[in-house]
PDBQT receptor file of N, H, CA, C and O in Angstrom, charges set to zero:
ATOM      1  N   UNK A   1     100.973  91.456 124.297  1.00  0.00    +0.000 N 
ATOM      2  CA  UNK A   1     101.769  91.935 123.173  1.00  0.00    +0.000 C 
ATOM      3  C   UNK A   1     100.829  92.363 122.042  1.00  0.00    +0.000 C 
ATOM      4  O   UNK A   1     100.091  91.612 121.404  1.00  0.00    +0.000 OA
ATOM      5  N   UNK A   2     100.952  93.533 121.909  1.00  0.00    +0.000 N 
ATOM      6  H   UNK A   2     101.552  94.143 122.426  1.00  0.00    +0.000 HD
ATOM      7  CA  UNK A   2     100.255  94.453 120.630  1.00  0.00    +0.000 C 
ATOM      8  C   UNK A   2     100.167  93.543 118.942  1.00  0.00    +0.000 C 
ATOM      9  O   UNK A   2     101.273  93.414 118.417  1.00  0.00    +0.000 OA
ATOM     10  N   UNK A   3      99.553  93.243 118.534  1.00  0.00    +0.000 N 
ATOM     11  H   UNK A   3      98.655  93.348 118.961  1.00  0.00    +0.000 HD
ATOM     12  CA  UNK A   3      99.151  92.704 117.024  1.00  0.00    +0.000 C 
ATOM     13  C   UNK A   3      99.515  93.835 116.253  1.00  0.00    +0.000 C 
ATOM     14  O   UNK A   3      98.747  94.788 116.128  1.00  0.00    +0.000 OA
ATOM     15  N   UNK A   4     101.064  93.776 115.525  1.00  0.00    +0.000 N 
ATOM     16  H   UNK A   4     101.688  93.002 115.627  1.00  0.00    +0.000 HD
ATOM     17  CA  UNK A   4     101.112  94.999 114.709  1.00  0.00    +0.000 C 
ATOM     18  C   UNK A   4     100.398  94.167 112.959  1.00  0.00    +0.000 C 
ATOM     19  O   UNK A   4     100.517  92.976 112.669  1.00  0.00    +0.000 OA
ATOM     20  N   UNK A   5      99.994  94.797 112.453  1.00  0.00    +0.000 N 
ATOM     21  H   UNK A   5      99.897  95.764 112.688  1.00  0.00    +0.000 HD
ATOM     22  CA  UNK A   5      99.414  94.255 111.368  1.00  0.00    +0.000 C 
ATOM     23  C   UNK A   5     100.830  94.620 110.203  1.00  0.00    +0.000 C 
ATOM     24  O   UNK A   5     101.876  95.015 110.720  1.00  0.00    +0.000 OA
ATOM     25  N   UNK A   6     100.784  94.507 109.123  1.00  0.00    +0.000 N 
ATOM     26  H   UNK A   6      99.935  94.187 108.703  1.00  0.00    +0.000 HD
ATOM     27  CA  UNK A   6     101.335  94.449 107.820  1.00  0.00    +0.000 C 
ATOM     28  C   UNK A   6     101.488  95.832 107.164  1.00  0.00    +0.000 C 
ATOM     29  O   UNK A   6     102.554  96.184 106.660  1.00  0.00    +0.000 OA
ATOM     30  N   UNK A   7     100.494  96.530 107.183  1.00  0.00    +0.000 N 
ATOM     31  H   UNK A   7      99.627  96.245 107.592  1.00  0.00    +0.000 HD
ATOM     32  CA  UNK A   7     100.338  97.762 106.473  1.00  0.00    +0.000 C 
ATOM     33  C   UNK A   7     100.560  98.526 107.428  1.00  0.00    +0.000 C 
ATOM     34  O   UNK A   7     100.829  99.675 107.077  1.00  0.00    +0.000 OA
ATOM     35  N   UNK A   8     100.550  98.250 108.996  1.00  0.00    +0.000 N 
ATOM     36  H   UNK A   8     100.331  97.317 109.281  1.00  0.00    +0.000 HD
ATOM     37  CA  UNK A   8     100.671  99.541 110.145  1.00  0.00    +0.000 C 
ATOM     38  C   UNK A   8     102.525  99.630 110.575  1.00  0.00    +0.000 C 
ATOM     39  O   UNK A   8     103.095 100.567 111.134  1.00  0.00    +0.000 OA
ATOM     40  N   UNK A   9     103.281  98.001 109.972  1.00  0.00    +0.000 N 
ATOM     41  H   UNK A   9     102.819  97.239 109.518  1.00  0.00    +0.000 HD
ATOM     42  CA  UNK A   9     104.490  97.847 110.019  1.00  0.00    +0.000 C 
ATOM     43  C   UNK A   9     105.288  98.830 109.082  1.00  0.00    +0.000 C 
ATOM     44  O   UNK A   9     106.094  99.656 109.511  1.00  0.00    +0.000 OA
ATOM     45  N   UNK A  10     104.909  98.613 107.484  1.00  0.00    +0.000 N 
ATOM     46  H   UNK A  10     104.254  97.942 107.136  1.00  0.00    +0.000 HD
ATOM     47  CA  UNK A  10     105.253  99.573 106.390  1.00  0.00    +0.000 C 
ATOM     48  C   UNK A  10     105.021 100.708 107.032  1.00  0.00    +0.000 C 
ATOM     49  O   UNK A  10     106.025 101.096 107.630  1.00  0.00    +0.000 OA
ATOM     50  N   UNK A  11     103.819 101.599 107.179  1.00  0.00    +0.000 N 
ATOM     51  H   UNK A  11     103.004 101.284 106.693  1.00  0.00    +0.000 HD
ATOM     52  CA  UNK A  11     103.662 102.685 107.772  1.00  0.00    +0.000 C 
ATOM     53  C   UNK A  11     105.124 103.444 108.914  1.00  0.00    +0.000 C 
ATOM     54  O   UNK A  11     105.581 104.581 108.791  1.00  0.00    +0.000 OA
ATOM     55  N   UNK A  12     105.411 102.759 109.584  1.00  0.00    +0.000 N 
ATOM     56  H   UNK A  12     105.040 101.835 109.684  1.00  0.00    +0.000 HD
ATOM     57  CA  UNK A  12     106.198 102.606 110.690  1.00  0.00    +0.000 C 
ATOM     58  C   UNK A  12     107.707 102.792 109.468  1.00  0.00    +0.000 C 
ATOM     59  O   UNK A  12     108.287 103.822 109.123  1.00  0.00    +0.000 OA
ATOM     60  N   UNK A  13     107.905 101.664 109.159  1.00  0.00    +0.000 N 
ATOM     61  H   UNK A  13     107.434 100.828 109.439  1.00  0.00    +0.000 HD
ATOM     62  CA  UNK A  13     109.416 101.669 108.462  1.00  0.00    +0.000 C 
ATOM     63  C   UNK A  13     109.371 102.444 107.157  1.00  0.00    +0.000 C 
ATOM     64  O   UNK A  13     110.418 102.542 106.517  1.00  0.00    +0.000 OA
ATOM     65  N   UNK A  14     108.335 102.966 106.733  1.00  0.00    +0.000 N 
ATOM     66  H   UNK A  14     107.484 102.887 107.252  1.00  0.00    +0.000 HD
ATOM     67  CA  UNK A  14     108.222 104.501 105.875  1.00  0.00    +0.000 C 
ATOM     68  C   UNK A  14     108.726 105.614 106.557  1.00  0.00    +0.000 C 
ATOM     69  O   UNK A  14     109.846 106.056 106.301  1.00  0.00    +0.000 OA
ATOM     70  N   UNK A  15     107.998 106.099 107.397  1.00  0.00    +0.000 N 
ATOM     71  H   UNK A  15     107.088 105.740 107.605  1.00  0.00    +0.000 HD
ATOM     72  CA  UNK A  15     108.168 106.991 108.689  1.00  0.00    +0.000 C 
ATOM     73  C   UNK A  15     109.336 106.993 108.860  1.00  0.00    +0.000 C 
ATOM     74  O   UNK A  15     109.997 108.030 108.800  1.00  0.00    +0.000 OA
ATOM     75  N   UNK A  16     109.960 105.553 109.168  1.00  0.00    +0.000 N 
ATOM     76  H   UNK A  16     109.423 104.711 109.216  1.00  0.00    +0.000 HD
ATOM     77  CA  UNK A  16     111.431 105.879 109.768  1.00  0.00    +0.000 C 
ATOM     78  C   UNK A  16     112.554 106.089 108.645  1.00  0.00    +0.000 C 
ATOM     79  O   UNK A  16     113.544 106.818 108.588  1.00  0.00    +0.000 OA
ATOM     80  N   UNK A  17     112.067 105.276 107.897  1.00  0.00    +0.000 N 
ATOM     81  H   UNK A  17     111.263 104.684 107.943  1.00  0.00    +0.000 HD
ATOM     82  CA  UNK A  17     113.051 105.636 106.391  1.00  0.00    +0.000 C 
ATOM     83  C   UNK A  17     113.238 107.474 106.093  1.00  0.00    +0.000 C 
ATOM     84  O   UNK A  17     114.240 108.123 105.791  1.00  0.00    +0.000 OA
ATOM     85  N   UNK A  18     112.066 107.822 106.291  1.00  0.00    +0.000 N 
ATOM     86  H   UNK A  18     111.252 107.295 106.536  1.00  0.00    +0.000 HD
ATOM     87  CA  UNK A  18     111.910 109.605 106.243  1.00  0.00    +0.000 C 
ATOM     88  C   UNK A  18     112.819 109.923 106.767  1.00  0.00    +0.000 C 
ATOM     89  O   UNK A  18     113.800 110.484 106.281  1.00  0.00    +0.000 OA
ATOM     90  N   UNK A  19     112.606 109.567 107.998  1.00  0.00    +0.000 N 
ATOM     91  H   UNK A  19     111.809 109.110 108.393  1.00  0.00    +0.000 HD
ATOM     92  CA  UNK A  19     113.419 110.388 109.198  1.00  0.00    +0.000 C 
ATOM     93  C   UNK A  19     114.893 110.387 109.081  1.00  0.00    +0.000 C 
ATOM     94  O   UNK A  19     115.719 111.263 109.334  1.00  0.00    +0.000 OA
ATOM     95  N   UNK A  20     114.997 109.358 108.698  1.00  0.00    +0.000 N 
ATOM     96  H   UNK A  20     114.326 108.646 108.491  1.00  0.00    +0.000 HD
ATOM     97  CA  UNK A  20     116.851 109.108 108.113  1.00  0.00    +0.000 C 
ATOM     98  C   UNK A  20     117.139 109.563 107.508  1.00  0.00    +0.000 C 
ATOM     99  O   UNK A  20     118.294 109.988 107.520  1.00  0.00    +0.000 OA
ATOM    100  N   UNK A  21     116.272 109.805 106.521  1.00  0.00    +0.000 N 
ATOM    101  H   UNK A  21     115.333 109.460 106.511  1.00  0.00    +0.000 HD
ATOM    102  CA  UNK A  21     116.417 110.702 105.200  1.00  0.00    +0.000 C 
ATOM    103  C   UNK A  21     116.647 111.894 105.051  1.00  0.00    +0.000 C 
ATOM    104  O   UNK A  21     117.375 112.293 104.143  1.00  0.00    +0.000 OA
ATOM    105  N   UNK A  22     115.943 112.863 106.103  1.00  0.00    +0.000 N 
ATOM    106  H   UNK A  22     115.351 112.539 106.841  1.00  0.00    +0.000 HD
ATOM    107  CA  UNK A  22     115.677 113.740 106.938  1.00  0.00    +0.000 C 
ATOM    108  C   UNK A  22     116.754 114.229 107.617  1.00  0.00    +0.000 C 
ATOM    109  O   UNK A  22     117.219 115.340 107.359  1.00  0.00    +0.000 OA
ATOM    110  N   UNK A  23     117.339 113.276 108.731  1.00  0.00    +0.000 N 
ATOM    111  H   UNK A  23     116.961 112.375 108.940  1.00  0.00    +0.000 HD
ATOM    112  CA  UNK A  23     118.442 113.695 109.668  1.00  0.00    +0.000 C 
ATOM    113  C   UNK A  23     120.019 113.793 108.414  1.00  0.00    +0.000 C 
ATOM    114  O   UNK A  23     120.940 114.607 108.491  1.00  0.00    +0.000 OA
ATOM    115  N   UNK A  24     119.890 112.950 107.624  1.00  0.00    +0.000 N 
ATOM    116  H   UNK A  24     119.142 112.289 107.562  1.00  0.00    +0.000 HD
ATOM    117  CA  UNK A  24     121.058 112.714 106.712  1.00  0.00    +0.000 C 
ATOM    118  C   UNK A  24     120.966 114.550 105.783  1.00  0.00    +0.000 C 
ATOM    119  O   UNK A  24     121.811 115.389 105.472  1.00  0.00    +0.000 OA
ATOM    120  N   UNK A  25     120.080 114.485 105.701  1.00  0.00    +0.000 N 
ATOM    121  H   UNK A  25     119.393 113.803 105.953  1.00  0.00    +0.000 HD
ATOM    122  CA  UNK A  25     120.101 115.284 104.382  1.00  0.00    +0.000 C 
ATOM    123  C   UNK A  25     120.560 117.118 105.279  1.00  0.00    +0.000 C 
ATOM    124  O   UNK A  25     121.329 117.988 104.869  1.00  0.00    +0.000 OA
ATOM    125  N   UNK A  26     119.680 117.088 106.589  1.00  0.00    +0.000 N 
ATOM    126  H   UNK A  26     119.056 116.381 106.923  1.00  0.00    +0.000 HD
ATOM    127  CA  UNK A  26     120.558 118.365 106.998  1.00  0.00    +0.000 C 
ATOM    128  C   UNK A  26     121.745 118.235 107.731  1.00  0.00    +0.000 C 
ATOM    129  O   UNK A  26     122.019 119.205 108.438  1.00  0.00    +0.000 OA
ATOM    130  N   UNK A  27     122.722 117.043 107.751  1.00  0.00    +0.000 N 
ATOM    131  H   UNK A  27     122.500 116.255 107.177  1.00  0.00    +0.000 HD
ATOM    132  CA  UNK A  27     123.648 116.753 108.450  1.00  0.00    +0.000 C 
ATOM    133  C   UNK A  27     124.627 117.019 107.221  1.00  0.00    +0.000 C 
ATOM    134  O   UNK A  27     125.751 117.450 107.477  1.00  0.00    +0.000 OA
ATOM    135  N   UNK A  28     124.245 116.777 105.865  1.00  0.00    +0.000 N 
ATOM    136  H   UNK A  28     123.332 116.427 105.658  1.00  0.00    +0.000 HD
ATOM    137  CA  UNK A  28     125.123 116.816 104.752  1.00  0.00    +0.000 C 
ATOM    138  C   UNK A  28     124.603 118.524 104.487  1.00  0.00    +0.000 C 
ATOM    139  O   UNK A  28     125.567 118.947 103.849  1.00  0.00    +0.000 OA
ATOM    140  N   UNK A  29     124.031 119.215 104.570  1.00  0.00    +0.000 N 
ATOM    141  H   UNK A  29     123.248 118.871 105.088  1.00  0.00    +0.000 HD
ATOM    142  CA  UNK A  29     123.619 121.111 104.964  1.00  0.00    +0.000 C 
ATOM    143  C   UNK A  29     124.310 121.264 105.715  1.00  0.00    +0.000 C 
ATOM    144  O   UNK A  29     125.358 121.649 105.198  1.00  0.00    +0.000 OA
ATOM    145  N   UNK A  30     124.396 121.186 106.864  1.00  0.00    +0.000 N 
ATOM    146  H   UNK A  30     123.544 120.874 107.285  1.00  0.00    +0.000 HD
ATOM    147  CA  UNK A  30     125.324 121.559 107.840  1.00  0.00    +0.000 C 
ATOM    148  C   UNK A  30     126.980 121.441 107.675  1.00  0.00    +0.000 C 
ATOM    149  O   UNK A  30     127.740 122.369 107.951  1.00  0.00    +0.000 OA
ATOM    150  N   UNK A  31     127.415 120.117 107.169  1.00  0.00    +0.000 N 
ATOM    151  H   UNK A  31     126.797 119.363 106.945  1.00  0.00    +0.000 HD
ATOM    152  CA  UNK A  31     128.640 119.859 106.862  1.00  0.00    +0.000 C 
ATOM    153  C   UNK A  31     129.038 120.787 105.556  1.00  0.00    +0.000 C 
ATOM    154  O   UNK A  31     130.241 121.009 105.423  1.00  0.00    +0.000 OA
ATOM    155  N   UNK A  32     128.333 121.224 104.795  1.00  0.00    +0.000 N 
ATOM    156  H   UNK A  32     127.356 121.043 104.903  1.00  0.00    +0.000 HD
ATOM    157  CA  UNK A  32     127.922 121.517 103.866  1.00  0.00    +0.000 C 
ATOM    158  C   UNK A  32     128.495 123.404 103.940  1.00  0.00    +0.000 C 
ATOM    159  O   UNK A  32     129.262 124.048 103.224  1.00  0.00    +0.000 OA
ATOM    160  N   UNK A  33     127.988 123.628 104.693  1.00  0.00    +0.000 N 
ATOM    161  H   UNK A  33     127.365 123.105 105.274  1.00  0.00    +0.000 HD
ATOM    162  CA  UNK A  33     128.132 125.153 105.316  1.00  0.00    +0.000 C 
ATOM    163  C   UNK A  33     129.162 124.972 106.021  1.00  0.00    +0.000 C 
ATOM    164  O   UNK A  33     129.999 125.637 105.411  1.00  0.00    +0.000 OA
ATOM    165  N   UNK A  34     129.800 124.410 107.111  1.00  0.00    +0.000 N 
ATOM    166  H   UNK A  34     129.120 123.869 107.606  1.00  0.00    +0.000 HD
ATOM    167  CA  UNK A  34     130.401 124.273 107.640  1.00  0.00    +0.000 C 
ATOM    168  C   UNK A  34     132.053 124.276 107.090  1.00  0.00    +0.000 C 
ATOM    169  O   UNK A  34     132.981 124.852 107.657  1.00  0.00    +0.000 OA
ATOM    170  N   UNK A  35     132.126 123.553 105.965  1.00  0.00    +0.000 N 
ATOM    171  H   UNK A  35     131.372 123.084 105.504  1.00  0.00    +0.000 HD
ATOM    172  CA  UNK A  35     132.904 123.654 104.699  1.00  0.00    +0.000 C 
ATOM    173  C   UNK A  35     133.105 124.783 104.303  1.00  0.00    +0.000 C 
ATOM    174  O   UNK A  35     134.274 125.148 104.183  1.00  0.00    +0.000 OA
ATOM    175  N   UNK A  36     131.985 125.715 103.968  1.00  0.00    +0.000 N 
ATOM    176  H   UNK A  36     131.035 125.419 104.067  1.00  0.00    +0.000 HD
ATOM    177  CA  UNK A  36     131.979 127.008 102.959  1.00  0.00    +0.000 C 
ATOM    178  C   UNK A  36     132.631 127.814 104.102  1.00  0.00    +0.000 C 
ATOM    179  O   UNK A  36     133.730 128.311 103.855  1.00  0.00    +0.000 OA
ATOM    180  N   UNK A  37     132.135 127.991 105.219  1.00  0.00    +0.000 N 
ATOM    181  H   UNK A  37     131.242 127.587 105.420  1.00  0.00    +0.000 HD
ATOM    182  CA  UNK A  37     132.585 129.402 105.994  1.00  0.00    +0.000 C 
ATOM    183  C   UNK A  37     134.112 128.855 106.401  1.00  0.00    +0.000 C 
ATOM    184  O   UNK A  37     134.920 129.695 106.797  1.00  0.00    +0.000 OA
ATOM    185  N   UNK A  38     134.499 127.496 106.309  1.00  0.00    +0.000 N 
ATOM    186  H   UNK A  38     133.842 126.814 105.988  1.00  0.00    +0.000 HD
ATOM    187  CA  UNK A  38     135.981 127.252 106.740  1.00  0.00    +0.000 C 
ATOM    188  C   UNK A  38     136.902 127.602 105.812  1.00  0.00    +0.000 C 
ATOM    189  O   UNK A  38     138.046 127.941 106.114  1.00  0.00    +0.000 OA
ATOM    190  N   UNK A  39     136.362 127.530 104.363  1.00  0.00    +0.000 N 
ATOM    191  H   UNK A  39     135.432 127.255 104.117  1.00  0.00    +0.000 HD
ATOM    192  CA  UNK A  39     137.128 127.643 103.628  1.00  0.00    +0.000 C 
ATOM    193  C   UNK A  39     136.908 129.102 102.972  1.00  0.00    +0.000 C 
ATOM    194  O   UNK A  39     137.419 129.132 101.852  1.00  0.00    +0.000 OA
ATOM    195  N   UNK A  40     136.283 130.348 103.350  1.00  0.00    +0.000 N 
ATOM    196  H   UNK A  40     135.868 130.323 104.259  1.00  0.00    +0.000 HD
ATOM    197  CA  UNK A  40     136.296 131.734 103.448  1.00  0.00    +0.000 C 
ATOM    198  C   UNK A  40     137.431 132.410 104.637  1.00  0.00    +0.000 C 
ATOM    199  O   UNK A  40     138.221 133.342 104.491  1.00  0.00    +0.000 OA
ATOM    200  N   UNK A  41     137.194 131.643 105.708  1.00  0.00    +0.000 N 
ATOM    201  H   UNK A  41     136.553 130.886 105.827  1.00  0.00    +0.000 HD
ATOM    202  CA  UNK A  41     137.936 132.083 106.808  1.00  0.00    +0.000 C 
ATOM    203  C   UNK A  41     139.402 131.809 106.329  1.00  0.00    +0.000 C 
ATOM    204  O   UNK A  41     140.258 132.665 106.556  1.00  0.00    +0.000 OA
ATOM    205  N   UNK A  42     139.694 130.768 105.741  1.00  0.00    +0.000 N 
ATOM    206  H   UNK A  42     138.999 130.073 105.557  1.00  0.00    +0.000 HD
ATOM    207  CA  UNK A  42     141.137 130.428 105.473  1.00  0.00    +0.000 C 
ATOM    208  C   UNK A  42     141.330 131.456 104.768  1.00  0.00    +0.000 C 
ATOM    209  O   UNK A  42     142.357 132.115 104.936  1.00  0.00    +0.000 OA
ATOM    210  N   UNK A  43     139.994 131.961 103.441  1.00  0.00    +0.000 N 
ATOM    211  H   UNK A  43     139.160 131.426 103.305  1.00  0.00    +0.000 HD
ATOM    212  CA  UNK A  43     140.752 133.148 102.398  1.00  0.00    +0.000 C 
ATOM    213  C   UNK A  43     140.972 134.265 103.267  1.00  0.00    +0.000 C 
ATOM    214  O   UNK A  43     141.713 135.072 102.705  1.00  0.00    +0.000 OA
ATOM    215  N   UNK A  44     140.637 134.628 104.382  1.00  0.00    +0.000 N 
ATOM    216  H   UNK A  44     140.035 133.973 104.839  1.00  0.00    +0.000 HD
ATOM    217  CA  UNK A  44     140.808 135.571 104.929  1.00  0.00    +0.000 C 
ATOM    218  C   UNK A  44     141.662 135.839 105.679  1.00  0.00    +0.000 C 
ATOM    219  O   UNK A  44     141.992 137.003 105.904  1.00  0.00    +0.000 OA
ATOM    220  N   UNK A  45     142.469 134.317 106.498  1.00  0.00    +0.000 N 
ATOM    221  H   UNK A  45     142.201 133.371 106.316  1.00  0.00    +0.000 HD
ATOM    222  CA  UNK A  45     143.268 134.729 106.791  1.00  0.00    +0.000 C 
ATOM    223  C   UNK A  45     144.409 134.506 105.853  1.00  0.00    +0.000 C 
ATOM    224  O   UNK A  45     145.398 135.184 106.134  1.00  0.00    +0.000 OA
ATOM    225  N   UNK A  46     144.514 133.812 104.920  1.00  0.00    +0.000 N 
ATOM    226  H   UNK A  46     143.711 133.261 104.692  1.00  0.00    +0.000 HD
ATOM    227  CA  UNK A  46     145.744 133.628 104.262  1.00  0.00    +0.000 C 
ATOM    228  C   UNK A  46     145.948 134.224 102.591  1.00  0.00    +0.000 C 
ATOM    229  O   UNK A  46     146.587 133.914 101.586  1.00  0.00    +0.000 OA
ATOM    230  N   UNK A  47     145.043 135.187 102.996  1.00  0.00    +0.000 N 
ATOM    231  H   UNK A  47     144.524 135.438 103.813  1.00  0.00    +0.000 HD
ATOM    232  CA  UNK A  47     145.542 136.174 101.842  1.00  0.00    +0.000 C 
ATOM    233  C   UNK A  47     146.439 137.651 102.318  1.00  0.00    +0.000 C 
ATOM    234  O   UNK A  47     146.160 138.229 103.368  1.00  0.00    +0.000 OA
ATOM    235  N   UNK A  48     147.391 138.078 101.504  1.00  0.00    +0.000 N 
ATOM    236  H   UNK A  48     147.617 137.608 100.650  1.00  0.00    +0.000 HD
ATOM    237  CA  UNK A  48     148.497 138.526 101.238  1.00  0.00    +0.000 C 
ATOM    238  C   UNK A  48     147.974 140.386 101.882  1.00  0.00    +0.000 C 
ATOM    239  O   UNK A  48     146.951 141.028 101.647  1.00  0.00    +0.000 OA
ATOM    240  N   UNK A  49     148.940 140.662 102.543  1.00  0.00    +0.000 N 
ATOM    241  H   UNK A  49     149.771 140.140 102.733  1.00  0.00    +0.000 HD
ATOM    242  CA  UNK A  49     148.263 142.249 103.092  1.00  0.00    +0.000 C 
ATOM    243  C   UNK A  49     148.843 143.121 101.997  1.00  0.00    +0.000 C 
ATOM    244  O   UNK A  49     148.619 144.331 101.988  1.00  0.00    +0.000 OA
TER     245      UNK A  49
């Protein structure tokens, strides 16, 4: 079993903190857009001829 040291642990749960940070932040972009073009499409279809 590998000796993780103290500072190579932080390293590690930095890294992963990123990554969450990371996956969250273009998941809230995506939802984000995903929103805008739904709510264009509605103006498009439910505006008046």
């Amino acid at each position: 079993m590998a000796i993780i040291t103290l500072v190579e642990r932080s390293q590690i749960e930095l890294m992963q903190h990123h990554t969450i940070q990371y996956i969250a932040a273009t998941l809230a972009v995506l939802v984000f857009l995903l929103g805008m073009n739904f709510t264009v499409a509605l103006k498009v279809i439910t505006t008046p001829l």
